[in-house]
N, C-alpha and C positions, 0 to 999 in steps of 0.2 A: 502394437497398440499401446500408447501409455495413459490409458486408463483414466481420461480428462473427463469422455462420456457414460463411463460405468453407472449404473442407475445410484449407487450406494455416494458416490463424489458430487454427482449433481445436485442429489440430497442434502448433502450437506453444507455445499456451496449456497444453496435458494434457504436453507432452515437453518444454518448455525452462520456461514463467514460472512455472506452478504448482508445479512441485518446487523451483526457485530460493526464490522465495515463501516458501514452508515450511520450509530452510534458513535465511532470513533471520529469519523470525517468532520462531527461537531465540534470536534474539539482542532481541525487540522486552518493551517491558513487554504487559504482560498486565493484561485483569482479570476477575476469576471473581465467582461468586456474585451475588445477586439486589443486592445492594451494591455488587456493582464495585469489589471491594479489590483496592489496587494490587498488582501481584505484581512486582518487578523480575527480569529472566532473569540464570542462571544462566550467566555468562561462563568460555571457556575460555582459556586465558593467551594473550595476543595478539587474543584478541576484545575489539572495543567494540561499545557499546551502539546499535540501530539507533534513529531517531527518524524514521517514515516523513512524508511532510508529503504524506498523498493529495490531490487535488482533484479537481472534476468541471465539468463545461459552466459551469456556474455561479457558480464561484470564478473561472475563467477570466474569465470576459467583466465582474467585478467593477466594475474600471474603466476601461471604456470610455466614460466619461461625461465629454465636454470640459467642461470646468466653466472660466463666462465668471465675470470678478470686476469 
């Protein structure tokens, strides 16, 4: 089990990351429509623009390839 469903993760997913998250998403670009126009977010003075760089298992383990020359 790696421990996604633990009661104590989900908790903190629903009351601390997911509402941070959605906070932050204000500040992230957007894109709507079957297009995907860019929308850039509406900033408030002292806000900059978020640029998230997500990854997964996959990105990670990229390069782990010793490469002989």
């Amino acid at each position: 089990m790696d421990g996604h469903k633990q009661e104590d993760v989900v908790e903190y997913w629903q009351k601390v990351f997911l509402p941070l998250m959605t906070k932050f998403e204000e500040c992230m670009v957007h894109y709507k429509g079957p297009n995907l126009k860019h929308v850039e977010p509406i900033l408030k003075p002292r806000e900059h623009k978020i640029i998230p760089n997500f990854q997964n298992e996959s990105s990670f383990h990229a390069n782990e390839q010793v490469r002989n020359l």
